[in-house]
Structure formats: C-alpha cells, structure tokens
N, C-alpha and C positions, 0 to 999 in steps of 0.2 A: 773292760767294759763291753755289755754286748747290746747290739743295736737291732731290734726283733720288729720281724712285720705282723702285726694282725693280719688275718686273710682271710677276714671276716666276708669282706666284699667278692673274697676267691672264689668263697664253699660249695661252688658249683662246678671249682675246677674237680675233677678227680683226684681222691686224695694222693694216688700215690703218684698224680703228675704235679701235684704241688710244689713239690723241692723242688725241682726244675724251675719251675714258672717263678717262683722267692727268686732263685737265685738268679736268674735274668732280668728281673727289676731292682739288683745291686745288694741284696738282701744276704748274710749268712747265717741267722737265727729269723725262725718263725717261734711266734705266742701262739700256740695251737688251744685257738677259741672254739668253740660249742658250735660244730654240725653234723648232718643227719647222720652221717656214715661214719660219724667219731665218736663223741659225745653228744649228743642232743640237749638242746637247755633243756632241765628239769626232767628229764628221762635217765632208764637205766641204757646206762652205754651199748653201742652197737658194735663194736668192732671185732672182730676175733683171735684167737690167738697168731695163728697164722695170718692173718694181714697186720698185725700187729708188726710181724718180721720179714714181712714182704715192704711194708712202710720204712725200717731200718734201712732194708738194701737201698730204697729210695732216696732217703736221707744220702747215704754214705754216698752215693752213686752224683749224687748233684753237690757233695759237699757241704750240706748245708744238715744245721743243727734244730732242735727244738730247746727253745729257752725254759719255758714253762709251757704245763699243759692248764690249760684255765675252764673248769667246770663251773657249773651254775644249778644249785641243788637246793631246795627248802629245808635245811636242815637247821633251821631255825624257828620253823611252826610258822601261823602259832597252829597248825592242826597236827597233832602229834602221830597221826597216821602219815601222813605225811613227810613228817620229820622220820619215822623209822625208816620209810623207802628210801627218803635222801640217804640215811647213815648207808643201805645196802648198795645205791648206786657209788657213793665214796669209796667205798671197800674196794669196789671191781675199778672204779677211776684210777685209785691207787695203783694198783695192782697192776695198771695199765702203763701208767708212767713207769713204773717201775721196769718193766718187762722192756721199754724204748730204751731205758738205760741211763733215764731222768732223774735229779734230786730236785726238783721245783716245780711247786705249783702254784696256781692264783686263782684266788673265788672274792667273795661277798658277802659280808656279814648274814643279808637276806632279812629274812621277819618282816616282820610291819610298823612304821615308825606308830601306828595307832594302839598298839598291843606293845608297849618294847618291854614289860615288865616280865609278860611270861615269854616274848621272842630272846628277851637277853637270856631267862630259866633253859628253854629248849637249847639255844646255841649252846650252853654249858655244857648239858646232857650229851652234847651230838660229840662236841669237843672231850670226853671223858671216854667217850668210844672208839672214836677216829684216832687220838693223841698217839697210842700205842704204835698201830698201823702207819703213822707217817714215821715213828722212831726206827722205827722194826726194819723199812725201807730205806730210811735214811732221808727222808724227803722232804724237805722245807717250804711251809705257805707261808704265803703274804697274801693279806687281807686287806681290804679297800671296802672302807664305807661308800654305799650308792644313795643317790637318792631314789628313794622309797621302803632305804632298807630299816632295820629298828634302830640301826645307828646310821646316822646322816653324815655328823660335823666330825673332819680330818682332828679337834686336840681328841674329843674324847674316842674317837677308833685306837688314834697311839695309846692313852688312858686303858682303855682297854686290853690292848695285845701286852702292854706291861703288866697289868694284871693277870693274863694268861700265865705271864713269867715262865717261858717254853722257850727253847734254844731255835726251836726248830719253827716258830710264828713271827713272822714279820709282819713290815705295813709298807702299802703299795700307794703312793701317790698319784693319783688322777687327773691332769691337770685340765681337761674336758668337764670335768664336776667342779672346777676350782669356788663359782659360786655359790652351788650347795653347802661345799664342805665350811665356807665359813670366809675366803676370800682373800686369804693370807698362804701364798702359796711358800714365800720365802718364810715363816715365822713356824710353817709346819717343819717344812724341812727340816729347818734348824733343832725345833719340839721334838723330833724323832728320832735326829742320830743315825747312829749305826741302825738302828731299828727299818729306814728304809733302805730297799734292796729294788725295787722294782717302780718303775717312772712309765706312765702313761701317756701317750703326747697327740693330741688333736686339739681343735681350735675350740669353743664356745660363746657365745652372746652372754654378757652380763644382765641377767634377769631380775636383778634389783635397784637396779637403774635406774633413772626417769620416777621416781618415788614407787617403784615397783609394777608400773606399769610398758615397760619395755616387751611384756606377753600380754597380752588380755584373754583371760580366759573364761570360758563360761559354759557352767553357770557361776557367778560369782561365786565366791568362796569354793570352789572345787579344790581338791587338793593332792591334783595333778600336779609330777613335775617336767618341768621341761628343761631338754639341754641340749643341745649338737656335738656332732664329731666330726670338726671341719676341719679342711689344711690350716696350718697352721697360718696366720695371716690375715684370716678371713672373719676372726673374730674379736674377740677383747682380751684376751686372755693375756696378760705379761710376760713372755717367755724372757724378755732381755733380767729379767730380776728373778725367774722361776732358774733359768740355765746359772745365772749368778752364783745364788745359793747353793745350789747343786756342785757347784766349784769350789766355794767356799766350806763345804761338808765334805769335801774329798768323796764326792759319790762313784762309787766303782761299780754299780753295778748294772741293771737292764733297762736300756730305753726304750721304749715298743711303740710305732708309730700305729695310733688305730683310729686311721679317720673311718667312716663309715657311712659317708654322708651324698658320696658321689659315685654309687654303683654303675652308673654310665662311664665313669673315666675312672675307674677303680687302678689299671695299671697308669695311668699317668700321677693321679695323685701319690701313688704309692712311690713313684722315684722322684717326683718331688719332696716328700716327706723325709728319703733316706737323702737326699740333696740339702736339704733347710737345717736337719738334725748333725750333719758334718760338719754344716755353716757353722751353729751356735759352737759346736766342740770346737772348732778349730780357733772360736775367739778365745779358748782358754791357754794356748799354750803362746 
C-alpha cells in the first residue's frame, strides 16, 4: 500500500525542492496535482523534457516516489473545441508520466452535470482517442466523479468505468465528496471491488443535513456545489466504517492525504494526516 501527499498546498514550493520537503513531513509518495510549473488545471502542460529528468534526480535524490500524476482537462465538452485541446494536452500529459517512469494516473470524469447526455457522447470520444496512448504506455486511470462533473454519484462512475470495460480504468474514491457521491461510502467500496485502486482522504461537512440546509446558499436554487478538504476530524465524514470497509475489500492500494483547506498550516496538517492515516491502518492488523 502506498500512502501519498497532495502538495496541492506545497505549489509554491519549487518543484524540484518538493521531494525533499514530501519527505520531511513523513511522506514517500506524492499525488503530483495540477500546478503552474507542471501541469496547470485545464492547460497544455508546461514542463520540459529536461526538467522532466532533472525532477527524477530529485525524486531518486530525496527517495521519494510519485504515485500518480493527476491532470484536470475538459475532455468532456460540452464545447468540442475544447474537448480536442483537452485530448492534445492528455497526449503530452501522457507522455509526461511516462517519461518520470509512471504507470498511473488520476482525473475526473469533467462535463457538465446540465448537458450529461452529450458530456457522457464527448467523454467517449475523448476515451476512443486517449485509450491507445495509455495502453501503448502502459498506464493505468482511475476516475472519480466530482461534483459538478456530468457524473456526480460514486454507483453510477463504477457503472460506468465497467462499462468502459478497459483493464487499464479504474475508480478512485473520494472520501471529501462522500456526500455528493450519494453517502454510502462503505457500500461503494464494497459496489467496486477490485475496481478501486486509489482512496482520497480529507474531512467534509454533511450538506444534506439539517433538511438541506446545513449551507444556505443564494440565490436560492443556485446550483452551486459546496464541499471542504479538512483534516480529517474536523468534519462528518465516517472514516471508522470508510477504513472498515477498506479492510474488509483487502484494499492494497493508494491512500493520498489531500486536505487543502489550511494553506496557513499546510506542513502541520500534512503530518498530521500522514499521523491519523497510520492510526486507522494500524487498527487493522
């Protein structure tokens, strides 16, 4: 099993002093999330070949791994100009993981849950083009419904990636979206199987709560979503039944701590998290 920081909160360190800084807050895999000097959300990547292998030395140099690289690309539409640029930023994304010496990555269905008839058509599309490119590499996604994407709720994303029926697509649990996806975080688990590979862990507020007014938002009917990425603790979220299950599925595979919520205490949360996440494993054995 491998235990991975978001360093979402980091992105200002310099990339190639990252691995260091992971690894002195207890960390030996980072989830290398979307920034300026890497991947950019919804841009074509920046990095080059050459710091591409100046970033390896850095890695090897601090000991520390990249679990997945995690992009964030409209390749979903619904604006199909759009949708081609995402397919060309994935090409070179690819290419990129590849080149670190990566078989894993993580995105987001994307779309619009208002359009999901041609967001589901376009994702197809995008998937008929990419499919090759991640075999060719050897590289394996896990997918995670967000909220606001054209798929929301964790049965039908698994529904879906089984449909894909692709060796190489998996399904990423969220446990920060737990209320979105539908609230059953032990009953997806179990719904997914082998299917899940990668586990997301920060805290959330239950927003359907209080008859749904635990947010008030306005203008009424707005259809905004809202969620947090707290320490774990700090929210509602069930981890004593989320870690259960996880146990109970023989999960082996990536836990990635991504609070995102406390950029003023960004290194303390962050060994607390790799602190709380040792707790729950170690009640398993």
């Amino acid at each position: 099993m491998k235990i991975a920081l978001d360093p979402y909160m980091l992105r200002k360190v310099p990339l190639l002093e990252l691995p260091a800084l992971v690894a002195e807050l207890g960390y030996e895999w980072i989830e290398l999330s979307p920034r300026d000097d890497f991947i950019p959300f919804f841009k074509h990547p920046r990095i080059d070949d050459a710091s591409v292998q100046q970033f390896r030395k850095a890695l090897d140099a601090a000991d520390v791994g990249i679990s997945s690289v995690l992009p964030l690309f409209r390749w979903s539409g619904p604006d199909e100009d759009e949708r081609q640029a995402a397919v060309r930023y994935w090409k070179r994304a690819i290419q990129i993981t590849s080149d670190l010496g990566l078989d894993s990555m993580i995105s987001e269905f994307n779309g619009r849950p208002d359009q999901p008839a041609r967001s589901e058509a376009l994702f197809w599309r995008s998937m008929d083009e990419l499919l090759p490119h991640f075999e060719r590499e050897g590289i394996q996604l896990a997918l995670e419904p967000h909220p606001d994407d054209f798929i929301e709720d964790g049965y039908e994303a698994i529904n879906m990636i089984r449909g894909i029926n692709h060796p190489n697509v998996k399904y990423l649990y969220c446990a920060p979206h737990t209320f979105h996806h539908g609230n059953d975080a032990p009953g997806m688990i179990k719904y997914a199987g082998d299917l899940l590979t990668n586990v997301h862990l920060a805290d959330a507020f239950n927003h359907t709560a209080s008859s749904g007014n635990r947010y008030i938002l306005n203008p009424p009917g707005t259809p905004a979503r809202v969620h947090q990425h707290l320490d774990i603790g700090q929210g509602e979220v069930d981890f004593d039944e989320l870690f259960r299950e996880l146990h109970r599925n023989g999960f082996d595979g990536t836990l990635t701590a991504c609070v995102f919520a406390w950029e003023e205490r960004a290194r303390e949360s962050s060994v607390f998290m790799r602190e709380k996440i040792d707790e729950y494993l170690r009640s398993w054995s």
